[in-house]
N, CA, C and O atoms as CSV, one atom per row, in Angstrom:
chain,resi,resn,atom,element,x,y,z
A,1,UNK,N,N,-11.668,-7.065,56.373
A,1,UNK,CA,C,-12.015,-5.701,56.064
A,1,UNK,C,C,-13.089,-5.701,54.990
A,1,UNK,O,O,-13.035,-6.313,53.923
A,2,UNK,N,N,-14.338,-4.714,55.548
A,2,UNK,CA,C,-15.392,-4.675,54.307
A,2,UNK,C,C,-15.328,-3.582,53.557
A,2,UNK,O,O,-14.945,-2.702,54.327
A,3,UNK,N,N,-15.509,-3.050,52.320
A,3,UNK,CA,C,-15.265,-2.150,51.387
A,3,UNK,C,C,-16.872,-1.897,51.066
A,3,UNK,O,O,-17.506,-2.845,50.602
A,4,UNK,N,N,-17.433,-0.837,51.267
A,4,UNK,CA,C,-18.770,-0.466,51.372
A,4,UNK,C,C,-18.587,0.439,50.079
A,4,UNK,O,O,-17.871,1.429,50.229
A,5,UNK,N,N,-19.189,0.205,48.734
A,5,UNK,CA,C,-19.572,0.898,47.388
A,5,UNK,C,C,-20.724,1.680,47.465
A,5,UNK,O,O,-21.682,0.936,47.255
A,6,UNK,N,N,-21.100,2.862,47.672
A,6,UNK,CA,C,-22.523,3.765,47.791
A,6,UNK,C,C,-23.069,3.542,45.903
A,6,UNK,O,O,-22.458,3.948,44.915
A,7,UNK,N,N,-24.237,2.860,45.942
A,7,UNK,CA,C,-24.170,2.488,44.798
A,7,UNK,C,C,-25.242,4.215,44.630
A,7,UNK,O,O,-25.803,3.933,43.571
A,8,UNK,N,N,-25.501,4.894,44.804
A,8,UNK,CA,C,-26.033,6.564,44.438
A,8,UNK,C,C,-24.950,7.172,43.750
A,8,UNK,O,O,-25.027,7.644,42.616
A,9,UNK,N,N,-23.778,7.142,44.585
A,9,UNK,CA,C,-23.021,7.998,44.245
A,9,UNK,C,C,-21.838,7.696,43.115
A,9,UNK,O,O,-21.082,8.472,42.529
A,10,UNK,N,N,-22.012,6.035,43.038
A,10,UNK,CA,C,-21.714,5.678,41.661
A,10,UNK,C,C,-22.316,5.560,41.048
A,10,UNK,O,O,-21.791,5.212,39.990
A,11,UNK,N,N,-23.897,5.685,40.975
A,11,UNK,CA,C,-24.459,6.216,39.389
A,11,UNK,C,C,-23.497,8.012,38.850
A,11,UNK,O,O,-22.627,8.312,38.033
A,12,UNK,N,N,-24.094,8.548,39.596
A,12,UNK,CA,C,-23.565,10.078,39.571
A,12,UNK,C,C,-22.240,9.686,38.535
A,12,UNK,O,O,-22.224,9.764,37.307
A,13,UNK,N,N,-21.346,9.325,39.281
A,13,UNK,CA,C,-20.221,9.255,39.068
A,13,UNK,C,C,-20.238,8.894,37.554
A,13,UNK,O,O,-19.610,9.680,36.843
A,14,UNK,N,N,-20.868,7.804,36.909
A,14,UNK,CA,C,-21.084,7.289,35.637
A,14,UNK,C,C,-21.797,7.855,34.848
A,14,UNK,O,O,-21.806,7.742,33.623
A,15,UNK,N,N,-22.575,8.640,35.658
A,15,UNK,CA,C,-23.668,9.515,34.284
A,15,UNK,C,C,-22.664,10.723,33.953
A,15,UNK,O,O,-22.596,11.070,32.774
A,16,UNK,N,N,-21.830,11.431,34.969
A,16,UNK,CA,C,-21.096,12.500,34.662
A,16,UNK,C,C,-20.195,11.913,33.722
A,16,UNK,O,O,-20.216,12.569,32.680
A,17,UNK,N,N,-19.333,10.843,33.663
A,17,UNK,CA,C,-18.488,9.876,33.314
A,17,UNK,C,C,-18.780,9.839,31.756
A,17,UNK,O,O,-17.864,10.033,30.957
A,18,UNK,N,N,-20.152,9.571,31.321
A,18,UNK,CA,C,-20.884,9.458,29.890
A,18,UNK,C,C,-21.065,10.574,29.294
A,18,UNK,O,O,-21.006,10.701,28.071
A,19,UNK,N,N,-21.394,11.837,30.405
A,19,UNK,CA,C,-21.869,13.204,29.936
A,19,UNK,C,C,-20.434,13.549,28.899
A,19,UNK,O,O,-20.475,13.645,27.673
A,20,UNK,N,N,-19.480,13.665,29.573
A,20,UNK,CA,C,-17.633,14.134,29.337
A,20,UNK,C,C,-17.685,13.039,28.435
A,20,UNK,O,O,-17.405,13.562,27.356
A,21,UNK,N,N,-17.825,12.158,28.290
A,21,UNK,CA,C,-17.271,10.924,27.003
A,21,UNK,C,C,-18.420,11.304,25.815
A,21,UNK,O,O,-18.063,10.710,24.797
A,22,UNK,N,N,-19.767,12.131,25.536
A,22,UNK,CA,C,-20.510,12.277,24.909
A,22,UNK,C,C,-20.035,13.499,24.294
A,22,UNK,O,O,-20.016,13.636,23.071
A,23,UNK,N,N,-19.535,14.658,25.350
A,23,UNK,CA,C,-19.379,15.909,24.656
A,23,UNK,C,C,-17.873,15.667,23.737
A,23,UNK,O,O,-17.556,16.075,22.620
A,24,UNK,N,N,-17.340,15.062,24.458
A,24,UNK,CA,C,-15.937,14.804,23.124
A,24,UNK,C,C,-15.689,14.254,21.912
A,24,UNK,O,O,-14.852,14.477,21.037
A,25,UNK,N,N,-17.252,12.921,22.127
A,25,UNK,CA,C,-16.990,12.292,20.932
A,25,UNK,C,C,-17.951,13.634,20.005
A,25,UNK,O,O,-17.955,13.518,18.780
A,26,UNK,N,N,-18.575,14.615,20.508
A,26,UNK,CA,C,-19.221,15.494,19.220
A,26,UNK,C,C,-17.846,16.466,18.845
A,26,UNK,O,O,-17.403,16.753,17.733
A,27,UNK,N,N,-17.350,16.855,20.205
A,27,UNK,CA,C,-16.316,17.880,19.758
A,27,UNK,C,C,-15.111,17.331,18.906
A,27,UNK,O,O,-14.672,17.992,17.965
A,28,UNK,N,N,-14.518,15.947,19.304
A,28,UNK,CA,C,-13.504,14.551,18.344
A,28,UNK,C,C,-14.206,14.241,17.743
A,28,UNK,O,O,-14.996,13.706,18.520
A,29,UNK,N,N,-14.848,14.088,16.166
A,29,UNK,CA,C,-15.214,12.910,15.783
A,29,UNK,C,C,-13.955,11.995,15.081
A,29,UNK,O,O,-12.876,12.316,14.582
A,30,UNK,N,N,-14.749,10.496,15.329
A,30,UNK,CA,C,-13.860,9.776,15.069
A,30,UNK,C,C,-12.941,9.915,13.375
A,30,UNK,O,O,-13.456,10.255,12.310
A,31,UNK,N,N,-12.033,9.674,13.528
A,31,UNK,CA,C,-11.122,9.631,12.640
A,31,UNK,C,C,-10.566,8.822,11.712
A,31,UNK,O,O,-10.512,9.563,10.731
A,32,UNK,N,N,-10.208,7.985,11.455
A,32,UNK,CA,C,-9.239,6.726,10.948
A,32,UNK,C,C,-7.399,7.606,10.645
A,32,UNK,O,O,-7.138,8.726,10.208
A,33,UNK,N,N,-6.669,6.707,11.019
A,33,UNK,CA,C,-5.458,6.939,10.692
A,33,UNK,C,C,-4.726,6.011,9.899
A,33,UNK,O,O,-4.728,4.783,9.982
A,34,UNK,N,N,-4.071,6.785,9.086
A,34,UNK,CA,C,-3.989,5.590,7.903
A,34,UNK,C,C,-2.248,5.748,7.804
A,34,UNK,O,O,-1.691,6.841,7.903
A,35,UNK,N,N,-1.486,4.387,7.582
A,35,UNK,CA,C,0.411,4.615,7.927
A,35,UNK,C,C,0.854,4.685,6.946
A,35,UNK,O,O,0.624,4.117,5.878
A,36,UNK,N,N,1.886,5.775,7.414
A,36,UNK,CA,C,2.583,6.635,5.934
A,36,UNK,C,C,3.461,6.372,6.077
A,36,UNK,O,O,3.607,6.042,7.253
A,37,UNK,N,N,5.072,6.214,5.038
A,37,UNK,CA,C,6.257,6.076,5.141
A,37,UNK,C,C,6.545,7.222,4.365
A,37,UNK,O,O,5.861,7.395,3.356
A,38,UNK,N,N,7.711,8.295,4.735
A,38,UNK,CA,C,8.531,9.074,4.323
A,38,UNK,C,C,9.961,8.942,3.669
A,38,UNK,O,O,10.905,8.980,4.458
A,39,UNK,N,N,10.238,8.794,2.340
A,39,UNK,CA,C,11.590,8.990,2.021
A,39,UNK,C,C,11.991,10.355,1.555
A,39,UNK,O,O,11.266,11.178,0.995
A,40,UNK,N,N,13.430,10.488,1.915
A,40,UNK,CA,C,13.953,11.762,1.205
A,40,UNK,C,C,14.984,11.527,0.666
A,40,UNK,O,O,15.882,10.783,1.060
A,41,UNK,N,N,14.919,12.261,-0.454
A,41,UNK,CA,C,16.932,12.566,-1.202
A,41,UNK,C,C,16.903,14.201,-1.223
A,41,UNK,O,O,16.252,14.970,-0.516
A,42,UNK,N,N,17.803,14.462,-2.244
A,42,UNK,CA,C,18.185,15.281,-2.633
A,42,UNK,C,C,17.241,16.427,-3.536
A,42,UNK,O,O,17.285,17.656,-3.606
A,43,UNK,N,N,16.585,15.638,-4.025
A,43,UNK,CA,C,16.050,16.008,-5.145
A,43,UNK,C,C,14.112,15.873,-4.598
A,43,UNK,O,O,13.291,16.722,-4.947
A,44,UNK,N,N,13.855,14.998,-3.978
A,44,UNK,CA,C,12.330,14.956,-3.583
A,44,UNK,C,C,12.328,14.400,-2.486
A,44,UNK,O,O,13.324,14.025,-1.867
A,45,UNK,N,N,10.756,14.267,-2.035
A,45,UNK,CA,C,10.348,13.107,-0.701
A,45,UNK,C,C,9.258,12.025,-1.593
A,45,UNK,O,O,8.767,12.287,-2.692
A,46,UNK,N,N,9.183,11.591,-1.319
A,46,UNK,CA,C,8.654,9.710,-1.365
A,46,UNK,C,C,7.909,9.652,-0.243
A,46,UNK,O,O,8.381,9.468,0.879
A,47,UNK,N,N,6.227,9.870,-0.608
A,47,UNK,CA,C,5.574,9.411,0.041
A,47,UNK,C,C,4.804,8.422,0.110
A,47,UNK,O,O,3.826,8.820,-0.523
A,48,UNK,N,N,4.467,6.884,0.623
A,48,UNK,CA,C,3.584,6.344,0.368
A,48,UNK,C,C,2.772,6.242,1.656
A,48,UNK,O,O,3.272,6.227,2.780
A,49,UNK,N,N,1.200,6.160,1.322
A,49,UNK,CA,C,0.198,5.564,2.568
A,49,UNK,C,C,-0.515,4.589,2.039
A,49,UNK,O,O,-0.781,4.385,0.854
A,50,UNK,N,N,-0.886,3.849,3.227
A,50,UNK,CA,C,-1.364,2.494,3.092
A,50,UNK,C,C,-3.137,2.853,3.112
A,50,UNK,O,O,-3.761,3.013,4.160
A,51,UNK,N,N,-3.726,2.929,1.784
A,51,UNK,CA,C,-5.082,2.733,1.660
A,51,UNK,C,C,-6.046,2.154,0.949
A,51,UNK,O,O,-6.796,2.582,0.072
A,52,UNK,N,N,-5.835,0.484,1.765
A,52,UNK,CA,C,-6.957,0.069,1.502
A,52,UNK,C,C,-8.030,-0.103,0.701
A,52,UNK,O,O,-8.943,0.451,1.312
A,53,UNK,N,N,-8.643,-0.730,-0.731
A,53,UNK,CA,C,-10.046,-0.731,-0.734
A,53,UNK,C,C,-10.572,0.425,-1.128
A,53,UNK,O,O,-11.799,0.415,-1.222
A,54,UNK,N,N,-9.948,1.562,-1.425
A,54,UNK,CA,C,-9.934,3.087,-1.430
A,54,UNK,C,C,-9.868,3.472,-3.134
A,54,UNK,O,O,-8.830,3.131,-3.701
A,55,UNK,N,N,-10.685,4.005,-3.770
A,55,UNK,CA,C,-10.651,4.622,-5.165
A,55,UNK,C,C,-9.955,6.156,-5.228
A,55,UNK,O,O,-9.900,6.820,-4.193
A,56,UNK,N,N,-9.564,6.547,-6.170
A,56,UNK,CA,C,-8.976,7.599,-6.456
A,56,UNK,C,C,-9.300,8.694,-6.123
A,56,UNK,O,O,-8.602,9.436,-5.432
A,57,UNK,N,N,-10.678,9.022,-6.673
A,57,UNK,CA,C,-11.625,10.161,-6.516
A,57,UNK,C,C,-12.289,9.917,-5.040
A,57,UNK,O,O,-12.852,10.918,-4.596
A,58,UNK,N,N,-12.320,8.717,-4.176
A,58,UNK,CA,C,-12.394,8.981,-3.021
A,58,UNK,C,C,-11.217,9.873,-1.654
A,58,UNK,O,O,-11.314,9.970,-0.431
A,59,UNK,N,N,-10.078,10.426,-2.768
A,59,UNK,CA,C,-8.629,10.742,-1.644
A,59,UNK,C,C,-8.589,11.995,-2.260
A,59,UNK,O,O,-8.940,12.215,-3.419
A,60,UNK,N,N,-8.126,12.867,-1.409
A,60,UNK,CA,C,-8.025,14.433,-1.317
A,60,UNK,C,C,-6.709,14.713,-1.015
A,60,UNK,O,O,-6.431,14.735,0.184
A,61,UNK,N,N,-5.666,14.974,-1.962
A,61,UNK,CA,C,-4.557,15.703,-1.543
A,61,UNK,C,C,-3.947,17.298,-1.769
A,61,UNK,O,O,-4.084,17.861,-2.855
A,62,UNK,N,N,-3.285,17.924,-0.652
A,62,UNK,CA,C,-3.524,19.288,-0.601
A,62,UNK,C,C,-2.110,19.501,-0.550
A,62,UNK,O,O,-1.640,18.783,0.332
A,63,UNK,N,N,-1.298,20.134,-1.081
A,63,UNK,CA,C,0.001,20.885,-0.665
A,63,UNK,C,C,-0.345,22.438,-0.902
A,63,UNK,O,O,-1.007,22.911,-1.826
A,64,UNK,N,N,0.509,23.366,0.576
A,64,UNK,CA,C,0.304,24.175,0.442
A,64,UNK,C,C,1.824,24.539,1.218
A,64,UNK,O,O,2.093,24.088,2.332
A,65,UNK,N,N,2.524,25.205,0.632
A,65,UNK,CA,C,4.643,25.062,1.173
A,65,UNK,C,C,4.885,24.020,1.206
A,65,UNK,O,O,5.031,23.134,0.364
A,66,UNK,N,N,4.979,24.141,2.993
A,66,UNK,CA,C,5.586,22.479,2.939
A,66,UNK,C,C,5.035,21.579,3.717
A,66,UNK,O,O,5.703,20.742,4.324
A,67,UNK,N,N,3.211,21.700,3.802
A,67,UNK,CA,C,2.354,20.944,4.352
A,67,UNK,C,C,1.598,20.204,3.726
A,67,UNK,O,O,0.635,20.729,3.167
A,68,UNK,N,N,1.782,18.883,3.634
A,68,UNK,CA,C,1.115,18.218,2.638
A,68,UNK,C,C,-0.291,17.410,3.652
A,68,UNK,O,O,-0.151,16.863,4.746
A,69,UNK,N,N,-1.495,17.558,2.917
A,69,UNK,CA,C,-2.659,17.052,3.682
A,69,UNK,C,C,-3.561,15.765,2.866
A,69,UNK,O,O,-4.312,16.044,1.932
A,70,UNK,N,N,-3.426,14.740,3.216
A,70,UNK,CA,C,-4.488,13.693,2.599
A,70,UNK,C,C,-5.262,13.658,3.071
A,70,UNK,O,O,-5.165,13.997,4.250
A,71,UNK,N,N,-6.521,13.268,2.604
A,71,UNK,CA,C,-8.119,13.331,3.305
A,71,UNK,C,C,-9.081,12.349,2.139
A,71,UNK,O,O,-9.164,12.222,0.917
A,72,UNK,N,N,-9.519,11.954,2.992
A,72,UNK,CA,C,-10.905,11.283,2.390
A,72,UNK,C,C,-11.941,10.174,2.756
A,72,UNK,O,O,-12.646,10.556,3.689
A,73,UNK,N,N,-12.163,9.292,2.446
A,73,UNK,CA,C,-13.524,8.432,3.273
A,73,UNK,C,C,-13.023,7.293,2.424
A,73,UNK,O,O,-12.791,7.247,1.216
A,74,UNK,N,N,-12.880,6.069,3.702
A,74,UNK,CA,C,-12.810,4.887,3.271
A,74,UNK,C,C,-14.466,4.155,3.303
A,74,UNK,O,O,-14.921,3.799,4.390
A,75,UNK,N,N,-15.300,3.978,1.995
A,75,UNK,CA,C,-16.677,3.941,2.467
A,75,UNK,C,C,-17.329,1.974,2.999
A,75,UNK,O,O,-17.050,0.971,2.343
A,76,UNK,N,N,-18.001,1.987,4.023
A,76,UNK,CA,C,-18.441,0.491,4.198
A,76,UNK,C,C,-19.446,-0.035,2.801
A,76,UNK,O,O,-20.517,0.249,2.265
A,77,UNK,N,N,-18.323,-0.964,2.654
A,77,UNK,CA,C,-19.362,-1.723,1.789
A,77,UNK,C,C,-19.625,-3.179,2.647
A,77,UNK,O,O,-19.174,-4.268,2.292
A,78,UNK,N,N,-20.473,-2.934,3.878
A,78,UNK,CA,C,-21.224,-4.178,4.701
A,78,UNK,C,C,-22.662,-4.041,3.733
A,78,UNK,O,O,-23.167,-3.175,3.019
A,79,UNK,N,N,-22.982,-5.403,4.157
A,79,UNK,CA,C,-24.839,-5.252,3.614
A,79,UNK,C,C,-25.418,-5.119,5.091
A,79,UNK,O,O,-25.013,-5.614,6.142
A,80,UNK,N,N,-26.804,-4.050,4.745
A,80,UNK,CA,C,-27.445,-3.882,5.972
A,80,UNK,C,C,-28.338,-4.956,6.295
A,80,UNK,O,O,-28.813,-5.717,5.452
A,81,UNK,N,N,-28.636,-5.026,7.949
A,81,UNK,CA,C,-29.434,-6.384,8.292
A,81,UNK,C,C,-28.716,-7.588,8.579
A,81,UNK,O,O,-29.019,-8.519,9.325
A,82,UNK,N,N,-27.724,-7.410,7.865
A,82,UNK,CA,C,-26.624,-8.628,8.152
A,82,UNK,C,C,-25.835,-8.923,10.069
A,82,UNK,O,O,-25.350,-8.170,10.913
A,83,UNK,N,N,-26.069,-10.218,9.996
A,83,UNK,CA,C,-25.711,-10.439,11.390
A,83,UNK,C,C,-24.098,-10.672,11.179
A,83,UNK,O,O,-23.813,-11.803,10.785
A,84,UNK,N,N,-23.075,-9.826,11.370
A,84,UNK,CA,C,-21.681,-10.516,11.346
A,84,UNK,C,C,-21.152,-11.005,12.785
A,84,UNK,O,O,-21.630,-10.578,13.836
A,85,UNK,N,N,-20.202,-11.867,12.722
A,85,UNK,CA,C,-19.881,-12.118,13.815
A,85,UNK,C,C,-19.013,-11.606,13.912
A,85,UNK,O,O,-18.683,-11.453,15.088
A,86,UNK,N,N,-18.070,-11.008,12.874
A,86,UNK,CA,C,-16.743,-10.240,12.881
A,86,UNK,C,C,-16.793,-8.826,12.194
A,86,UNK,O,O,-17.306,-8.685,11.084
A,87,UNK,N,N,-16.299,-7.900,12.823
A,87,UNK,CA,C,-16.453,-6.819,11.210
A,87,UNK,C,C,-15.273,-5.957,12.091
A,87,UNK,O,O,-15.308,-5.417,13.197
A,88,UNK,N,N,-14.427,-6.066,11.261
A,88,UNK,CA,C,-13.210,-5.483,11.642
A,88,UNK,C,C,-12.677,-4.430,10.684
A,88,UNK,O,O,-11.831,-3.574,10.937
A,89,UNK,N,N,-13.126,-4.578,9.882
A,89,UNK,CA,C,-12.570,-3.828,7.885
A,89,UNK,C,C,-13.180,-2.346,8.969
A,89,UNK,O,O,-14.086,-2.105,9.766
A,90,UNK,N,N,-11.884,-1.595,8.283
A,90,UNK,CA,C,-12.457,-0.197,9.053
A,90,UNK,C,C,-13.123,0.869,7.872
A,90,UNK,O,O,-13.311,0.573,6.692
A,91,UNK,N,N,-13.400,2.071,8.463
A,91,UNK,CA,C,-14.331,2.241,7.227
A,91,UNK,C,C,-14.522,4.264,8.502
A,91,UNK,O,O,-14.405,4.590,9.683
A,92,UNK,N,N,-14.796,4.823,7.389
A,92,UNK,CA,C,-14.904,6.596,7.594
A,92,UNK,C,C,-13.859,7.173,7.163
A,92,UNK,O,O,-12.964,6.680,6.476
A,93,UNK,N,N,-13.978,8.466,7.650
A,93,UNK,CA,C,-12.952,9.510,7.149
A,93,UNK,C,C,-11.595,9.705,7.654
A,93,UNK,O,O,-11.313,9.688,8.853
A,94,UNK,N,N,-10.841,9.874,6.793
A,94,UNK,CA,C,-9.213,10.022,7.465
A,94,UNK,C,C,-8.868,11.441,7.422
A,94,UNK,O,O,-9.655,12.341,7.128
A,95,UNK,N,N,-7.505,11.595,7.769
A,95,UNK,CA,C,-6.970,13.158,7.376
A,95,UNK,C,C,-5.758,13.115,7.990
A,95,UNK,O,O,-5.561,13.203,9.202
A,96,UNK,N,N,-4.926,12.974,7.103
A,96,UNK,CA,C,-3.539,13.177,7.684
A,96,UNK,C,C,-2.488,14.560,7.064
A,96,UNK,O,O,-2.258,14.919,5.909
A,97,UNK,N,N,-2.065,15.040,8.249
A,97,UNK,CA,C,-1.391,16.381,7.398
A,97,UNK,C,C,0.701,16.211,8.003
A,97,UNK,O,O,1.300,16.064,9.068
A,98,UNK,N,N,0.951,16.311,6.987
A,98,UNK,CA,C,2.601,16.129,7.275
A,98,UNK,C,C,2.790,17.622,7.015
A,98,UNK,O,O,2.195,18.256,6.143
A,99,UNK,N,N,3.956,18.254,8.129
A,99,UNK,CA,C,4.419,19.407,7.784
A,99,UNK,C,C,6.142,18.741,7.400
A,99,UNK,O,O,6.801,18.279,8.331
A,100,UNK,N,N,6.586,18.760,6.298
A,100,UNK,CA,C,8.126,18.669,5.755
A,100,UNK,C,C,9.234,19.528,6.226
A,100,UNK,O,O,9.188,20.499,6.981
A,101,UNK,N,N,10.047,19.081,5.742
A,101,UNK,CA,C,10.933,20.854,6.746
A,101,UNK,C,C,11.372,21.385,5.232
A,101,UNK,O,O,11.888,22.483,5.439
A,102,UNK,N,N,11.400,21.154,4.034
A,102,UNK,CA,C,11.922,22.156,2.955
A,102,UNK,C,C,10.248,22.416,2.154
A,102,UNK,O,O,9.332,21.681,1.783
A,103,UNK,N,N,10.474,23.624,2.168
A,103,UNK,CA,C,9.111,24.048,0.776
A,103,UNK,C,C,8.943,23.016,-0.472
A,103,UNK,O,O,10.006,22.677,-0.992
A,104,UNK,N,N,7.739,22.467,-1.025
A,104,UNK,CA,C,7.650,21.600,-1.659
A,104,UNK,C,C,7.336,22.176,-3.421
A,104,UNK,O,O,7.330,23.373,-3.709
A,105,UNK,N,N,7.168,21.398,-4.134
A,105,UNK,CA,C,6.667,22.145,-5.553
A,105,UNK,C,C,5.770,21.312,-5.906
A,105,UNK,O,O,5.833,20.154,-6.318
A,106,UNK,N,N,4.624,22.267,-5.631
A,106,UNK,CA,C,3.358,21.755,-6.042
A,106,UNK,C,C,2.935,21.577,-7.288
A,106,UNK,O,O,1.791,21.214,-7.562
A,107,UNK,N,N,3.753,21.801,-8.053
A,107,UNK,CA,C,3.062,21.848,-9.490
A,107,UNK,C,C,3.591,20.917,-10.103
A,107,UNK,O,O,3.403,20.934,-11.320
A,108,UNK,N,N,4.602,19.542,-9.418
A,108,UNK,CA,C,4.986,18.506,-10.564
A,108,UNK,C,C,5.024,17.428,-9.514
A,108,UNK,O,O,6.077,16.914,-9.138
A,109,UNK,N,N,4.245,17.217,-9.214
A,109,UNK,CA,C,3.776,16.248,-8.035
A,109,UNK,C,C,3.077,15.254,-8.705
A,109,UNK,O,O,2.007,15.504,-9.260
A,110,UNK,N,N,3.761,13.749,-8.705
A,110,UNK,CA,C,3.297,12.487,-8.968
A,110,UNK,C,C,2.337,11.854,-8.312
A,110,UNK,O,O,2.958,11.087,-7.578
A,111,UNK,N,N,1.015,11.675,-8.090
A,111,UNK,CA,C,0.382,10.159,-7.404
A,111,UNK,C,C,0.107,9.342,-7.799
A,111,UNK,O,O,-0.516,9.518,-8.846
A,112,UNK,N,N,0.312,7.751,-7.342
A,112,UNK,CA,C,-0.237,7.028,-8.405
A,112,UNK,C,C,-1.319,6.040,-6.952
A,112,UNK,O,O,-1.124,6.268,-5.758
A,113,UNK,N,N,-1.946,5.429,-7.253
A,113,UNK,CA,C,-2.779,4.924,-6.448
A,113,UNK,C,C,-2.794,3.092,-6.930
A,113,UNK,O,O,-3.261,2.613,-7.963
A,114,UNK,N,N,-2.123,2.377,-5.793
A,114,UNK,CA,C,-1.774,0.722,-7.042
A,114,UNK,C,C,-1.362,-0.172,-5.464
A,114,UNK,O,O,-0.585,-0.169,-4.509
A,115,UNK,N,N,-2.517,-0.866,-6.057
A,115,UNK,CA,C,-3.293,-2.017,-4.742
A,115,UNK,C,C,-3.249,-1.541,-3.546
A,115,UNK,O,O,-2.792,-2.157,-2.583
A,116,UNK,N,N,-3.736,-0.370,-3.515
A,116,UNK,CA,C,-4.253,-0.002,-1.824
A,116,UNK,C,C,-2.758,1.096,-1.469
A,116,UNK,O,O,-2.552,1.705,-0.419
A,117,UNK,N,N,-2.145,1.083,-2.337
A,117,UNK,CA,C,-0.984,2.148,-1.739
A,117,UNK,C,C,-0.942,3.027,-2.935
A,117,UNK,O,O,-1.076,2.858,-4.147
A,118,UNK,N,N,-0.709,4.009,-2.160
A,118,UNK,CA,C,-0.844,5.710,-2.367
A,118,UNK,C,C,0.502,6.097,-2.298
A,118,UNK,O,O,1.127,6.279,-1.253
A,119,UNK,N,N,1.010,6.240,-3.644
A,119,UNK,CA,C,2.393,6.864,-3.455
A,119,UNK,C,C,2.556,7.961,-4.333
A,119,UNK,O,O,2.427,7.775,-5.543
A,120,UNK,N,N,2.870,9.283,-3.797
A,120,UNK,CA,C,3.660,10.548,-4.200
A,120,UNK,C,C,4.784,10.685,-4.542
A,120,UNK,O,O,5.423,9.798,-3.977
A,121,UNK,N,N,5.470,11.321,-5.184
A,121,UNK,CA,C,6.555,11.986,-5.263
A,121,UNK,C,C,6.692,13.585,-5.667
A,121,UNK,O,O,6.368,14.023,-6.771
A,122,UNK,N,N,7.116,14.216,-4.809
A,122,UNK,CA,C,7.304,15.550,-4.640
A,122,UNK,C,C,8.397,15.918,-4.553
A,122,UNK,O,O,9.191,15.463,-3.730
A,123,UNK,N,N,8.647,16.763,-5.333
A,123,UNK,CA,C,9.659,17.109,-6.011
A,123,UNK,C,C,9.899,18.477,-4.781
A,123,UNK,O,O,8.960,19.185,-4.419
A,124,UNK,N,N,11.331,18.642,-4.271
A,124,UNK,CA,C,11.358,19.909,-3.693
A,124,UNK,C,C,11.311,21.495,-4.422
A,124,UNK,O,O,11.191,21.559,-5.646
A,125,UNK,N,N,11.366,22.167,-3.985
A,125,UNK,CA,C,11.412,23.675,-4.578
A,125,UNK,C,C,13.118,23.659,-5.011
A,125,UNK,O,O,14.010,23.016,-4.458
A,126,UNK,N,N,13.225,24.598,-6.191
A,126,UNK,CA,C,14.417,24.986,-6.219
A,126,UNK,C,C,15.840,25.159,-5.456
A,126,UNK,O,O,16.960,24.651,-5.508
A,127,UNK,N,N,14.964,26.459,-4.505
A,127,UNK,CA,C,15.837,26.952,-3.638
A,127,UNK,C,C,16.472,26.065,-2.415
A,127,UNK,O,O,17.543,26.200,-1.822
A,128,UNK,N,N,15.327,25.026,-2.243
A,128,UNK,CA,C,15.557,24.282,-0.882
A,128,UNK,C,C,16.428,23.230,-1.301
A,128,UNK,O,O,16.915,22.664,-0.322
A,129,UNK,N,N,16.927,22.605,-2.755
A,129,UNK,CA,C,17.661,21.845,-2.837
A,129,UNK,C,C,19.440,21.957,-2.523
A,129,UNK,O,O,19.876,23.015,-2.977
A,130,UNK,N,N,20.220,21.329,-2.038
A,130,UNK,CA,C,21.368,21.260,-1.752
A,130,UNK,C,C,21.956,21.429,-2.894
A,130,UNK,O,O,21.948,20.711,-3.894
A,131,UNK,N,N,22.779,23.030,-2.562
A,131,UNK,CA,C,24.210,22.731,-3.697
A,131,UNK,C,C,25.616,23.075,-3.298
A,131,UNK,O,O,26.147,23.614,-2.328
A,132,UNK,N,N,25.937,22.640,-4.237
A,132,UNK,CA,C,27.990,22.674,-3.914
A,132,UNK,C,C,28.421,23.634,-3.932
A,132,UNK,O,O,27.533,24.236,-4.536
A,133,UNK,N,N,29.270,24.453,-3.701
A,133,UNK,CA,C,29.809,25.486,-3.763
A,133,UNK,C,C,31.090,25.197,-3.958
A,133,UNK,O,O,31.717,24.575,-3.100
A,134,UNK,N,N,31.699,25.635,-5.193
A,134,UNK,CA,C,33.320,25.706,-5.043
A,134,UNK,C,C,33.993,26.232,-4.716
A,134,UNK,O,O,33.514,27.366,-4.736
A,135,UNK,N,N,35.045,26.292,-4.313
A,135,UNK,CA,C,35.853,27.698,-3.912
A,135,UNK,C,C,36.786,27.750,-4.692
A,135,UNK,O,O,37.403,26.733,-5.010
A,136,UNK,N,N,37.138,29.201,-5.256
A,136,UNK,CA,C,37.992,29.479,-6.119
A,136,UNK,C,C,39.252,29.818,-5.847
A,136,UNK,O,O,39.281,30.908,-5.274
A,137,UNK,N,N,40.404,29.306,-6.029
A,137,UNK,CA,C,41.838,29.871,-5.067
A,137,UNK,C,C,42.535,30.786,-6.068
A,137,UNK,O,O,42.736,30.686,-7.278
A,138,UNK,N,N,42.781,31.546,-5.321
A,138,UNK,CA,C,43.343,33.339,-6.183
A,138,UNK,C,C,45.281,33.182,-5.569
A,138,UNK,O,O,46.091,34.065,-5.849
């Protein structure tokens, strides 16, 4: 059995193919995603993310309730002209947004930034913390 390829109608096919992969990467631009671990108690959440090579004043953090948003640019430090044979170190803008499930308190919020990890502590809101209730027997 011969399998006959119309090589016309697979250009077509590939230029439309590039057109759709061109308009997304303007409408997506690329991203970086950077891995976060979540702890919770009682009292706060424990956030750390893993970033890299990354200065302080290069990271953007936003709480607004209980959506917390990091953002910022991991920048290339390659030299230009350089022939590498490897270049794997990633490098652009991130943005990660966590929605929490209790309202957060933005106003006593820890970061500290120590060898490439980014760790928070956020303290919950008042109201959202767990309390006991006793019951009184009459």
């Amino acid at each position: 059995m011969t399998l006959y390829i119309n090589p016309t109608r697979r250009t077509v096919r590939r230029r439309t193919i590039n057109d759709i992969m061109r308009d997304y990467k303007e409408v997506y631009p690329r991203e970086l995603t950077i891995p976060i671990d979540v702890a919770v108690n009682d009292e706060s959440f424990t956030i750390k993310a893993l970033l890299p090579g990354i200065q302080p004043e290069d990271v953007n953090i936003q709480i607004e309730n209980d959506i917390l948003t990091i953002s910022g640019e991991i920048k290339p430090d390659r030299e230009e002209g350089e022939n590498y044979l490897l270049a794997e170190r990633p490098s652009g803008k991130f943005h990660r947004v966590l929605t929490l499930p209790t309202p957060l308190d933005s106003s006593n919020v820890e970061a500290e930034l120590k060898n490439g990890v980014l760790t928070l502590e956020i303290p919950k809101v008042e109201e959202a913390k767990p309390r006991t209730i006793k019951i009184n027997q009459k």
